[in-house]
DODREN-475322 format. One line per 4 residues: their letters; for each residue z, y, x of N, C-alpha, C. Coordinates in nm, 3 decimals. Example, Ala and Ser with C-alpha at 12.3 -4.5 7.8 and 13.67 -1.06 7.14 Angstrom:
<sites>
AS) 0.780:-0.569:1.319:0.780:-0.450:1.230:0.780:-0.330:1.320  0.708:-0.225:1.285:0.714:-0.106:1.367:0.787:0.003:1.290
</sites>
This chain:
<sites>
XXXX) -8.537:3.913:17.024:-8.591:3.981:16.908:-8.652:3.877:16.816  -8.629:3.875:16.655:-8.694:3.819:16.587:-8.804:3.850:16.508  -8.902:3.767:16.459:-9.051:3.841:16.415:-9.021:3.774:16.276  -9.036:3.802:16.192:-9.062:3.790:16.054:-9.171:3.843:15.954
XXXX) -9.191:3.748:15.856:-9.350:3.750:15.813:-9.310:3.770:15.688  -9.348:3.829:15.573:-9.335:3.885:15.441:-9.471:3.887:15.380  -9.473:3.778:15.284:-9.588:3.778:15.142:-9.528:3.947:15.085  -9.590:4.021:15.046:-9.514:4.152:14.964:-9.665:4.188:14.833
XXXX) -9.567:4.292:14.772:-9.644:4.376:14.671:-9.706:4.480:14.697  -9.728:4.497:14.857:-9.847:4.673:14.857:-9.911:4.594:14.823  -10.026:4.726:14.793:-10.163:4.708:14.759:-10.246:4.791:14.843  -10.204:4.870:14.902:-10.286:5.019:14.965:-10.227:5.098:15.044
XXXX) -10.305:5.172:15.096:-10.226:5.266:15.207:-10.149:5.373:15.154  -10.205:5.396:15.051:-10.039:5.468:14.967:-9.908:5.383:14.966  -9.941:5.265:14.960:-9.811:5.216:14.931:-9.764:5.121:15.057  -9.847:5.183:15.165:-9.778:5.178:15.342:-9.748:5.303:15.310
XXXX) -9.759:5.462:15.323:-9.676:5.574:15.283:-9.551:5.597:15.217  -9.528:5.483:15.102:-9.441:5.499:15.077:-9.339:5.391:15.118  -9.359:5.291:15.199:-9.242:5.205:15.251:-9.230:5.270:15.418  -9.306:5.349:15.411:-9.277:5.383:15.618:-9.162:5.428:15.618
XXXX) -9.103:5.530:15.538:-9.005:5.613:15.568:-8.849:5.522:15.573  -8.887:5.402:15.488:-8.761:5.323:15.447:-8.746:5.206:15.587  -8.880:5.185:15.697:-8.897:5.095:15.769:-8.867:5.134:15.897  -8.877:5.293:15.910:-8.851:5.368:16.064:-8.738:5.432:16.056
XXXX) -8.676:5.437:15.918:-8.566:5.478:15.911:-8.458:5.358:15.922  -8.436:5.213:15.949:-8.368:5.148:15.935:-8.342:5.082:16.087  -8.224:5.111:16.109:-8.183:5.085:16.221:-8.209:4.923:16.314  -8.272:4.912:16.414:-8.328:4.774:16.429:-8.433:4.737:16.383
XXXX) -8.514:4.766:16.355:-8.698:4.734:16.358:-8.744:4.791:16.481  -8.809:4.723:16.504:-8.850:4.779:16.663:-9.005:4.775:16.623  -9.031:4.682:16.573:-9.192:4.701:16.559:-9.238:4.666:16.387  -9.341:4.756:16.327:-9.373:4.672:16.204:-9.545:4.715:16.143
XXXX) -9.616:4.624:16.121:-9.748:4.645:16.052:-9.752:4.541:15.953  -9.850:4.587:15.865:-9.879:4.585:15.742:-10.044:4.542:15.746  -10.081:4.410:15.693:-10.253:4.317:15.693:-10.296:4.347:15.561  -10.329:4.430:15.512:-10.405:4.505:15.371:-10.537:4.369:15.325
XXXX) -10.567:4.324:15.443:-10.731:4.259:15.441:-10.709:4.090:15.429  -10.533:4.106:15.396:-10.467:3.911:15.383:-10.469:3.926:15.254  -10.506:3.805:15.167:-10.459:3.846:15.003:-10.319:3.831:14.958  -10.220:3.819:15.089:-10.067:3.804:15.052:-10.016:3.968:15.108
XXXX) -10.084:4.030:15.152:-10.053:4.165:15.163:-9.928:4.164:15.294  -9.992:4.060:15.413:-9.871:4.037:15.476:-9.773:4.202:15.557  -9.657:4.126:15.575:-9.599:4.287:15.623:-9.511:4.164:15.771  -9.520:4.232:15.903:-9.460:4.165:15.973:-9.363:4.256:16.076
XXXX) -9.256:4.195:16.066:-9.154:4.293:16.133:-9.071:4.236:16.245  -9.069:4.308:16.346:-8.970:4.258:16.453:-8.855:4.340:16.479  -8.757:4.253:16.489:-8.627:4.345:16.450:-8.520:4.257:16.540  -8.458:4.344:16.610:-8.363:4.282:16.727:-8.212:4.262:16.637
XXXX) -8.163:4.319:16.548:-8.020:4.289:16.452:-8.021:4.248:16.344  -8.135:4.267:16.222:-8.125:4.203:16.095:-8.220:4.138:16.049  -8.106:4.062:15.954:-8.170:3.930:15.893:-8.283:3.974:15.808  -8.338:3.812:15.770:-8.412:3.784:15.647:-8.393:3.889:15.514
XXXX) -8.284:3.847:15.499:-8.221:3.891:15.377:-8.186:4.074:15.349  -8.183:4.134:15.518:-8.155:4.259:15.497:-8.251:4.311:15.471  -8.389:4.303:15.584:-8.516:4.296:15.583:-8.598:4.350:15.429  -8.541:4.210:15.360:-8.628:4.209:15.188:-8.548:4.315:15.105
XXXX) -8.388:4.316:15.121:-8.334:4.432:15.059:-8.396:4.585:15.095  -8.447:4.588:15.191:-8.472:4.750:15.260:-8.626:4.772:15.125  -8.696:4.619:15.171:-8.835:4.634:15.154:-8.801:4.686:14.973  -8.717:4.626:14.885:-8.707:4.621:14.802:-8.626:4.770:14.711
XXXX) -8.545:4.778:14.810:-8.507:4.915:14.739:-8.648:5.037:14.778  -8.750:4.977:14.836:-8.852:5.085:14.867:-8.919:5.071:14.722  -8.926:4.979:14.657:-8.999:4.957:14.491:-9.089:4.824:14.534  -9.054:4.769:14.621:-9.171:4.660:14.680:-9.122:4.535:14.654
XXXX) -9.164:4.409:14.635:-9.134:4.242:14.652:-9.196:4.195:14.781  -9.067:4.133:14.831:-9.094:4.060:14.918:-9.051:3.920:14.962  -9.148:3.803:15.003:-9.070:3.650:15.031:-9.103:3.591:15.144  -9.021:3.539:15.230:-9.053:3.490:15.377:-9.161:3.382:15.362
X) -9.231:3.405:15.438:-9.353:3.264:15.479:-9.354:3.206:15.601
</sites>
């Protein structure tokens, strides 16, 4: 399984509400939380099949930015 770390654009727990549905709905995340209290708004995901790159597309069609650190 790989763990991946994401600088992103939430700001708030509304806007963990609105990326959950796009994060439990995507096949292969096995685990994911969200550090509100980092000033990079980290989002960290462990995911046994997809990449980097699929990862930021999911995050992104949710309305969000995201860049690996």
């Amino acid at each position: 399984m790989a763990k991946y770390k994401f600088k992103t654009s939430l700001k708030c727990n509304g806007c963990i509400q609105t990326i959950t549905p796009f994060l439990n709905g995507a096949s292969g995340i096995e685990h994911w939380e969200v550090d509100l209290t980092n000033n990079d708004k980290i989002l960290t995901v462990e995911s046994f099949n997809l990449t980097e790159a699929e990862l930021i597309a999911i995050i992104n069609k949710a309305g969000y930015k995201a860049e690996k650190i």
